[in-house]
VEXSE-36478 format. One line per field, with one value per residue (C-alpha): residue number from 1; residue in three letters; x, y, z. Coordinates in steps of 0.1 Angstrom, whole numbers, plus 5000, padded with zeros to 4 digits. Each point is the difference from the previous one (the first is absolute). Example, Ala and Ser with C-alpha at 12.3 -4.5 7.8 and 13.67 -1.06 7.14 Angstrom:
<sites>
nr [1:2];
rest [ALA:SER];
c1 [5123:5014];
c2 [4955:5034];
c3 [5078:4993];
</sites>
This chain:
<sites>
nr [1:2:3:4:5:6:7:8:9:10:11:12:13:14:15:16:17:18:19:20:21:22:23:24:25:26:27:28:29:30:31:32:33:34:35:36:37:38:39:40:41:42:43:44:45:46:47:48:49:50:51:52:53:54:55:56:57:58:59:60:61:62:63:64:65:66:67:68:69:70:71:72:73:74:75:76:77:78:79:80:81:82:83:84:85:86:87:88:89:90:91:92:93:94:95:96:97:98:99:100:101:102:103:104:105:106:107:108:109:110:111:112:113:114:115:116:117:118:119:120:121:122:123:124:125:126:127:128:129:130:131:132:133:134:135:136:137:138:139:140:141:142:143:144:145:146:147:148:149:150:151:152:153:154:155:156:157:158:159:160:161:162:163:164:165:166:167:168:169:170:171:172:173:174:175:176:177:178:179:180:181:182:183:184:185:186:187:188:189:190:191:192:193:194:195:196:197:198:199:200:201:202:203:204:205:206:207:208:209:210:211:212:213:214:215:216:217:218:219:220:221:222:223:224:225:226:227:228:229:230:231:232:233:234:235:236:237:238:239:240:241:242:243:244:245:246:247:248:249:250:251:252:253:254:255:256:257:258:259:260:261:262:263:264:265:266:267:268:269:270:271:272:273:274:275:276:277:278:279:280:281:282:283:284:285:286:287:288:289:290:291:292:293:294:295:296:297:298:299:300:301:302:303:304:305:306:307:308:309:310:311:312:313:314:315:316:317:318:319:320:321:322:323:324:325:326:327:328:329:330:331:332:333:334:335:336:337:338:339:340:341:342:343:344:345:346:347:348:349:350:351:352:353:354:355:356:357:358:359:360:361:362:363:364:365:366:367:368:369:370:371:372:373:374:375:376:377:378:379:380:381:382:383:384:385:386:387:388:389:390:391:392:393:394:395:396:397:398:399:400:401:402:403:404:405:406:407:408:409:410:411:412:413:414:415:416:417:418:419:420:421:422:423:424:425:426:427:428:429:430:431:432:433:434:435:436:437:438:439:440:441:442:443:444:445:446:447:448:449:450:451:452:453:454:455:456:457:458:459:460:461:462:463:464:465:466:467:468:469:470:471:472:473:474:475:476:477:478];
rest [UNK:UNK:UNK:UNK:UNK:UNK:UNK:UNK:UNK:UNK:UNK:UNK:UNK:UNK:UNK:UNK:UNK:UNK:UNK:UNK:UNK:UNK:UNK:UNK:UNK:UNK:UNK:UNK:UNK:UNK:UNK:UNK:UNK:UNK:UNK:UNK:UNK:UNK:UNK:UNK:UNK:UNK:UNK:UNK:UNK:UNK:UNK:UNK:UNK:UNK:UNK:UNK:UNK:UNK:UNK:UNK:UNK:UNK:UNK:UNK:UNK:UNK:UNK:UNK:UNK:UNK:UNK:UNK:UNK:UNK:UNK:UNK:UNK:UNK:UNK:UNK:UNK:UNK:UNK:UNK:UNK:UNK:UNK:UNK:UNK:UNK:UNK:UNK:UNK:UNK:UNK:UNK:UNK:UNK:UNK:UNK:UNK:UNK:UNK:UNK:UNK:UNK:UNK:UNK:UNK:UNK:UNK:UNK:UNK:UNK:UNK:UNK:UNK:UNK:UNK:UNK:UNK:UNK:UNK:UNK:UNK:UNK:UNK:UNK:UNK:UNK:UNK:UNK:UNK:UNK:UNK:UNK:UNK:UNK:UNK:UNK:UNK:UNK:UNK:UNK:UNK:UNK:UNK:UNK:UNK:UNK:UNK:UNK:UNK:UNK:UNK:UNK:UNK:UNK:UNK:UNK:UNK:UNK:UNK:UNK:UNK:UNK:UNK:UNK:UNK:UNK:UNK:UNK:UNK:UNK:UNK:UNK:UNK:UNK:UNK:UNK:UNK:UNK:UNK:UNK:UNK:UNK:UNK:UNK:UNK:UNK:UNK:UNK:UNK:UNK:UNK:UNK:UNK:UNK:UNK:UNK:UNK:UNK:UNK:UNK:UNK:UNK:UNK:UNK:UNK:UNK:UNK:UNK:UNK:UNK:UNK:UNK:UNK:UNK:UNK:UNK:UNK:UNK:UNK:UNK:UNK:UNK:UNK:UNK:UNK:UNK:UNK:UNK:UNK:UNK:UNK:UNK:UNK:UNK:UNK:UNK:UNK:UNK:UNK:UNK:UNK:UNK:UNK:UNK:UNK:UNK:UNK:UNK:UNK:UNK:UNK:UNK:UNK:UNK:UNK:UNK:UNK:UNK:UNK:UNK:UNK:UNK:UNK:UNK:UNK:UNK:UNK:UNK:UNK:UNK:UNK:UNK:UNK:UNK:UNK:UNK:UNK:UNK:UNK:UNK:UNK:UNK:UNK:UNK:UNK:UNK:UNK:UNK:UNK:UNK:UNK:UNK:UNK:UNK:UNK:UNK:UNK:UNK:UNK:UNK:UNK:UNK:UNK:UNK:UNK:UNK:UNK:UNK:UNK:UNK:UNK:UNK:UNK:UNK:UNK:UNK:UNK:UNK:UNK:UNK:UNK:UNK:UNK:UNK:UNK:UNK:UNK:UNK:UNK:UNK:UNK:UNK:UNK:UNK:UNK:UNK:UNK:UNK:UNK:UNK:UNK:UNK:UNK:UNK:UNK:UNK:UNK:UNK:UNK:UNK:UNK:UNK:UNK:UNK:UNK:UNK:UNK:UNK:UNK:UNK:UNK:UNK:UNK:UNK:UNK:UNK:UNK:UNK:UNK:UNK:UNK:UNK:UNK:UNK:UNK:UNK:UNK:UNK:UNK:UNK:UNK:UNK:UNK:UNK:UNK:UNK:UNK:UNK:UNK:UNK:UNK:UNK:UNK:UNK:UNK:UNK:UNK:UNK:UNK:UNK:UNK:UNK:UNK:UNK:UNK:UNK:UNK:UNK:UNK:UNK:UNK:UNK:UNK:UNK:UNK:UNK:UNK:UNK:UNK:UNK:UNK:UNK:UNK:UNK:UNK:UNK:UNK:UNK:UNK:UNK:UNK:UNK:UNK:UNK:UNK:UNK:UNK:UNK:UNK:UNK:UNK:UNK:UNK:UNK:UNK:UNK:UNK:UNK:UNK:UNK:UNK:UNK:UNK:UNK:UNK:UNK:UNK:UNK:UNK:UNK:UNK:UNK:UNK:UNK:UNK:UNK:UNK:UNK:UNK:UNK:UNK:UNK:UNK:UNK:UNK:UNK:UNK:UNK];
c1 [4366:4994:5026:4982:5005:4982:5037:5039:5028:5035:5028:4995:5022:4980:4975:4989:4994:4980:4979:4998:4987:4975:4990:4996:4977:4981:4990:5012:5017:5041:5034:5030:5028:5038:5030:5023:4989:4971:5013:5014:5026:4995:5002:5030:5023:4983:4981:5003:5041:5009:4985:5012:5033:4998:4985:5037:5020:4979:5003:5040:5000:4983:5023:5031:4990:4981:5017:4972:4977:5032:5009:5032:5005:5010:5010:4979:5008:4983:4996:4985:4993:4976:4983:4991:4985:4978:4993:4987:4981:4978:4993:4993:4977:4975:5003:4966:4985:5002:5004:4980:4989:4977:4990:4986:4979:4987:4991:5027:5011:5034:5016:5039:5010:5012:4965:4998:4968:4986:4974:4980:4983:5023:5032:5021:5021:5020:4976:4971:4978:4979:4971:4991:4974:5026:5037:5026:5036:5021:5031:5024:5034:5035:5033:5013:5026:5033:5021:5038:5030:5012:4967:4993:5033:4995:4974:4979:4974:4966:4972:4987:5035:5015:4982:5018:5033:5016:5032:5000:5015:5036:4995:4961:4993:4965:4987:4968:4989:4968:4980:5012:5034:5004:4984:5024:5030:4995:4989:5031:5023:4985:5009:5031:5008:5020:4974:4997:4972:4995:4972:4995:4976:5020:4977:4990:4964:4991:4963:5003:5001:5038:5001:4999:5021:5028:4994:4999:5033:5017:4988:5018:5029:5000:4999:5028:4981:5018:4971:5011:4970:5003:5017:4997:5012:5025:5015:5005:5031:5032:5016:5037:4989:4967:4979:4982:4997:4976:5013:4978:4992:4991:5002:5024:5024:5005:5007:4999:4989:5013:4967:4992:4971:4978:4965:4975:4968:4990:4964:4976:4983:4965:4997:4978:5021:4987:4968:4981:4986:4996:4980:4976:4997:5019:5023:5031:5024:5031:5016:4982:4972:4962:4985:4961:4979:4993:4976:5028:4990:5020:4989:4986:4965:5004:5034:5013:5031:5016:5033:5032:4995:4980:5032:4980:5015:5023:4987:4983:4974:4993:4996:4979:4974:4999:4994:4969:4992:5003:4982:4967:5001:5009:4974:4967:5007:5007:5014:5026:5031:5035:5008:5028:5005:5027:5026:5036:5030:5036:5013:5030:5017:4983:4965:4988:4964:4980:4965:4985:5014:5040:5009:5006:4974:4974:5022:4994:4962:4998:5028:5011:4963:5014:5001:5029:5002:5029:5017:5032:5007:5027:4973:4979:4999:4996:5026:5024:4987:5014:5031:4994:4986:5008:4975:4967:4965:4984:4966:4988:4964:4985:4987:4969:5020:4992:5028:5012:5032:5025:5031:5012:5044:5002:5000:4959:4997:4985:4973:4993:4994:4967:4976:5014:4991:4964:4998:5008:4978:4967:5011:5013:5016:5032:4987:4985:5034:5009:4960:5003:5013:5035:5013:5029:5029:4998:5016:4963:5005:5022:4975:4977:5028:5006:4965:4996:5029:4993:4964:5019:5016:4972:4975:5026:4993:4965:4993:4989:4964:5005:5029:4971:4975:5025:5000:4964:5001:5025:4982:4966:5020:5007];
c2 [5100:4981:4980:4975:4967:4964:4984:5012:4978:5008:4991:4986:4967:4967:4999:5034:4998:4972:5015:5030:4987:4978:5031:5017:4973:5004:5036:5012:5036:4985:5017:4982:5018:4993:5017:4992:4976:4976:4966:4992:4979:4970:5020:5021:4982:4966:4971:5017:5011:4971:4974:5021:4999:4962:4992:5015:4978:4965:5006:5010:4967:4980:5011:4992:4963:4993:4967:4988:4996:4989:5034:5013:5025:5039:5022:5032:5035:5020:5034:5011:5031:4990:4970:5029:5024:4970:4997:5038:4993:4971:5026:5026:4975:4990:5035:5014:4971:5018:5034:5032:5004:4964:5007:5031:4987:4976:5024:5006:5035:4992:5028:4996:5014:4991:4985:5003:4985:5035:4979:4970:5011:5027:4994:5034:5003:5031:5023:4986:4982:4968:4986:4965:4971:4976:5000:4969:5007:4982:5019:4966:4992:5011:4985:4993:5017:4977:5010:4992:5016:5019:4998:5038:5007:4984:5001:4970:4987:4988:4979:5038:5013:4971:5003:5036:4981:5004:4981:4963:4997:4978:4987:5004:4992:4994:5003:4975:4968:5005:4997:5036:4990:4969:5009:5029:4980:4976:5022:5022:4975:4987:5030:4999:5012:4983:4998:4993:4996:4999:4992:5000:4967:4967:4995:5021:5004:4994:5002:4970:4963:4995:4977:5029:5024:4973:4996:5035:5001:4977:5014:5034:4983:4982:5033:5016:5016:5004:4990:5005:4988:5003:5035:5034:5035:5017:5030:5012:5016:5009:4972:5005:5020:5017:4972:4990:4973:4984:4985:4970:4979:4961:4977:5022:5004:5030:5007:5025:5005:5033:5007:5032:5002:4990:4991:5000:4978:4988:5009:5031:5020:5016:5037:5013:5026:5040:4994:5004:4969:5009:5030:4976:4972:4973:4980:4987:4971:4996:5001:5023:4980:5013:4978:4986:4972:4970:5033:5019:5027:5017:5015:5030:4989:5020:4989:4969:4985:4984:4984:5002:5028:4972:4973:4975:4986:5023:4991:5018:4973:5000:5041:4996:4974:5025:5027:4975:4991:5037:5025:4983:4997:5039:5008:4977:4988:4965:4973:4989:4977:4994:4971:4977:4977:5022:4989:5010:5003:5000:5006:4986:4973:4974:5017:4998:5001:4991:5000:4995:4980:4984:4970:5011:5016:4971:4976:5025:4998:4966:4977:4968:5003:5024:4989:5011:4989:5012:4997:5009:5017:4980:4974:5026:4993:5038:5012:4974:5011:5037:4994:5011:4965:5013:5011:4983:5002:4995:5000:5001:4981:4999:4969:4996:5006:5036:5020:5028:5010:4995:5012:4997:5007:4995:5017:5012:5000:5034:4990:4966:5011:5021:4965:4987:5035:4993:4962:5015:5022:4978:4973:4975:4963:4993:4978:5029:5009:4963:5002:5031:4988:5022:5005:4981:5011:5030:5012:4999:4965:5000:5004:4978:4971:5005:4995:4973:4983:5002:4985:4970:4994:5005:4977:4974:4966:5008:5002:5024:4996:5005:5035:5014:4993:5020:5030:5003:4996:5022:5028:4992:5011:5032];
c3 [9650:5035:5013:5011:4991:5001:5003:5004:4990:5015:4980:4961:5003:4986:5029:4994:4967:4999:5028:4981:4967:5022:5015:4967:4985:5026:4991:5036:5005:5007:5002:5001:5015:4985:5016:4968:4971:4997:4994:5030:5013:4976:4967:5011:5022:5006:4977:4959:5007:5018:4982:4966:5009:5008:4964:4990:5025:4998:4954:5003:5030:4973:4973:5023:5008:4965:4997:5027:4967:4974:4992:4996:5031:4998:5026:4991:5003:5023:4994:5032:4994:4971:5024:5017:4979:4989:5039:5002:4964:5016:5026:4975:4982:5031:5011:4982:5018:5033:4988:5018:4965:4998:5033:4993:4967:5028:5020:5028:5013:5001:5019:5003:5030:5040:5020:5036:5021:5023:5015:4995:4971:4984:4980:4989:4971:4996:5023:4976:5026:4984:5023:4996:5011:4997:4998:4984:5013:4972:5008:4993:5012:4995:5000:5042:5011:5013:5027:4992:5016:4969:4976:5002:4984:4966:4973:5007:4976:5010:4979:4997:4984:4981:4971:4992:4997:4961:5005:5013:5037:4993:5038:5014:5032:5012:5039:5004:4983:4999:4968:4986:5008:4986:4969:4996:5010:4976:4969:5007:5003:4964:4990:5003:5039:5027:5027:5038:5013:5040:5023:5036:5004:4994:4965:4970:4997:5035:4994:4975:5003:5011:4966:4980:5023:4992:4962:4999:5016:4981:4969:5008:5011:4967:4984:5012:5029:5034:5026:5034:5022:5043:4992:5015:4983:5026:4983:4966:4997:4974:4983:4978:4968:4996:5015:5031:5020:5019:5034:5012:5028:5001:5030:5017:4970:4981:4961:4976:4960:4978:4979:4977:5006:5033:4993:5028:4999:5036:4998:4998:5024:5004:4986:5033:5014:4992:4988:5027:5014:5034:4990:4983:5027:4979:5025:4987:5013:5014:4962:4991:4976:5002:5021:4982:5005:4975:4982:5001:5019:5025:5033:4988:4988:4961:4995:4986:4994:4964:4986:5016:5027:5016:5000:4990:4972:4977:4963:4976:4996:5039:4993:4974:5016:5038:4972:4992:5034:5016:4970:5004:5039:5003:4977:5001:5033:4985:5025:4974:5018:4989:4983:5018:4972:4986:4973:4998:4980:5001:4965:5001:4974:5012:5014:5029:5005:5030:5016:5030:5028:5000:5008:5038:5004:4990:5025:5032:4994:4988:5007:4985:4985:4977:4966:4971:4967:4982:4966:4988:4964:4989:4994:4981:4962:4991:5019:4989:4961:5013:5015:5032:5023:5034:5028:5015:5012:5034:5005:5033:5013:5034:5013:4982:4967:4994:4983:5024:4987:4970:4991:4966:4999:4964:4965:4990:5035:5004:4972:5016:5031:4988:4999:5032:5013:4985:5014:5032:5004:4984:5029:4977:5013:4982:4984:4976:4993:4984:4980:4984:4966:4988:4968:4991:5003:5023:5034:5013:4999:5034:5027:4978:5001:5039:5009:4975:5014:5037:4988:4986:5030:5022:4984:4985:4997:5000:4962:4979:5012:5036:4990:4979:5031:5023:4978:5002:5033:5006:4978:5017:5035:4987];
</sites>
């Protein structure tokens, strides 16, 4: 059998599967090259176990504070040990879904094994040597490694490890507040652990609007969470017992937490090393990320470039559309670009969702000219009717009243944040957000009231005539 191939795929995380089944539809000859388990990073250590195991901590969180909706509350018993095998079933469950064995009723050669570029158009995999016309390097990201006087000598756990845990850490202390980490803070300390959570920057979330880093503070601190922001790990070393204890620094002053277990979640890092790259041409950065153009394609002319290895963004959604972008360029020779409107999540309790440009961002290019419209969620009839009226939106417009941005800090903020994605993107004013007509009464509502409400105040005291003019105005400068 020749082994020569229209396309090989290295690593089977989310962007090389979704290039692979493009491939296969398209009746070309591809291999996609696993060194362990298709699936990836999101079904086995990121998205389906995290977000699993905070369906148990928001339901035994909701359970705890029922008397938000006139229920008596109940402190609930958490067996951690069974949240967790229901944490590995939702993985077992979506599993099939990526398996080697759908991919081969596709159509893939799916050869499990360690791939290694030997030139610009060769890839090997165990002394078996696969020729190709073009190449997708998909290889992903793995957990950063964080250098603490004292770290090597005890059994850390990483966003790769954590999910093997059986018994519920009685004192957890988590390194980063990043997305990851603040998600995991909060759903341990739901849980039932006594968690600290320290960060370097002087605000959680630091790629957020700083509105939501400090709601997202205060609803950890509300929860029992121990947020120690301006901090830097020193040393990790024996506390009195069988404990550790983590010595930190802030503004020249020095403390210390005991903590069972240390949980480290300050970021990932490229998966580029021993694969070959510089046999093949494929320049990397100074972090070690495939470099590619808006195409996607590296430096050598065959290769191209998808998901996380690239340090773009790190979701499985941004995976899945280079997957989309990069399978038909390596393969018809389409001129496919990225798409820079990209959507993301924070999943804690409240959501954070965002899109597009912040707040500070819009004010560098644009200045006072700038326009925000924001509404809060206290005022928001549904999320008064569930308990839970904390949070806000914040759309974001450029001078001619285009929406460029919005951040959504609030409960349903991860679903809302899928049409402001889509207004975005179609070039819509603001105004569009206020005319689209939502059902009553939903969390969509929220970015629908800001906009409606910075109309009102924009065009008041001109009557209802002259507001409805300035809407069709507004959507005619689109």
């Amino acid at each position: 059998m020749s082994d020569r191939h229209d396309l090989v795929i290295l690593g089977g995380g989310s962007a090389g599967l979704v290039a692979a089944f493009i491939a296969a539809g398209m009746r070309a000859r591809v291999a996609l090259v696993e060194r362990s388990r298709t699936g990836g990073d999101c079904l086995w250590t990121g998205c389906v176990p995290s977000k699993s195991l905070i369906a148990a901590a928001q339901l035994a969180h909701r359970i705890r504070h029922a008397d938000s909706v006139g229920l008596t509350p109940v402190d609930p018993v958490v067996d951690f040990e069974r949240v967790m095998d229901r944490v590995h079933g939702a993985m077992a469950t979506i599993e099939p879904h990526d398996s080697p064995r759908r991919l081969r009723e596709a159509g893939v050669e799916v050869i499990i094994g360690e791939g290694c570029f030997v030139g610009p158009s060769s890839i090997q995999v165990d002394g078996r040597t696969l020729d190709f016309r073009s190449a997708i390097v998909a290889t992903g990201s793995r957990p950063g490694a964080m250098s603490i006087d004292g770290i090597s000598d005890i059994d850390v756990l990483s966003t790769d490890t954590v999910w093997g845990l059986r018994e519920l850490p009685r004192r957890l202390t988590v390194l980063g507040g990043g997305p990851v980490g603040c998600e995991l803070a909060q759903a341990f300390a739901r849980l039932g652990s006594r968690v600290t959570l320290v960060e370097l920057a002087d605000r959680l979330l630091a790629k957020e609007e700083p509105d939501a880093s400090a709601l997202i503070a205060e609803r950890l601190g509300a929860e029992g969470v121990d947020v120690r922001l301006d901090t830097r790990a020193v040393q990790a070393r024996p506390s009195v017992g069988a404990a550790t204890e983590l010595v930190m620094e802030s503004r020249g002053a020095r403390s210390a937490v005991a903590f069972d277990r240390l949980l480290v979640a300050t970021g990932r890092r490229p998966v580029t090393g021993g694969i070959g790259l510089e046999e093949a041409g494929v320049d990397v950065d100074r972090q070690g990320a495939v470099v590619t153009d808006e195409r996607l394609r590296t430096s050598a002319r065959r290769i191209y470039a998808a998901g996380d290895v690239t340090a773009r963004l790190p979701f499985t959604h941004v995976a899945g559309h280079h997957a989309q972008v990069a399978a038909p360029n390596a393969l018809l020779g389409a001129r496919r670009t990225i798409d820079e409107t990209i959507p993301w999540v924070t999943f804690t309790d409240p959501e954070v969702a965002h899109v597009g440009l912040t707040e500070a961002q819009a004010r560098e290019r644009w200045g006072t000219r700038t326009i925000i419209a924001r509404s809060d969620y206290a005022h928001l009839d549904r999320a008064i009717i569930d308990g839970a009226p904390r949070g806000f939106a914040l759309l974001v417009g450029d001078p001619r009243g285009r929406l460029v941005g919005a951040t959504v800090a609030a409960a349903g903020g991860g679903e809302v944040i899928a049409e402001l994605t889509a207004l975005i993107r179609q070039g819509e004013p603001l105004a569009g957000v206020a005319s689209t007509v939502h059902a009553y009464p939903t969390l969509a509502q929220g970015p629908a009231r800001a906009a409606g409400e910075h109309l009102q105040r924009r065009y008041a005291g001109w009557g209802y005539q002259a507001l409805a003019r300035g809407v069709l105005m507004a959507r005619r400068l689109r």
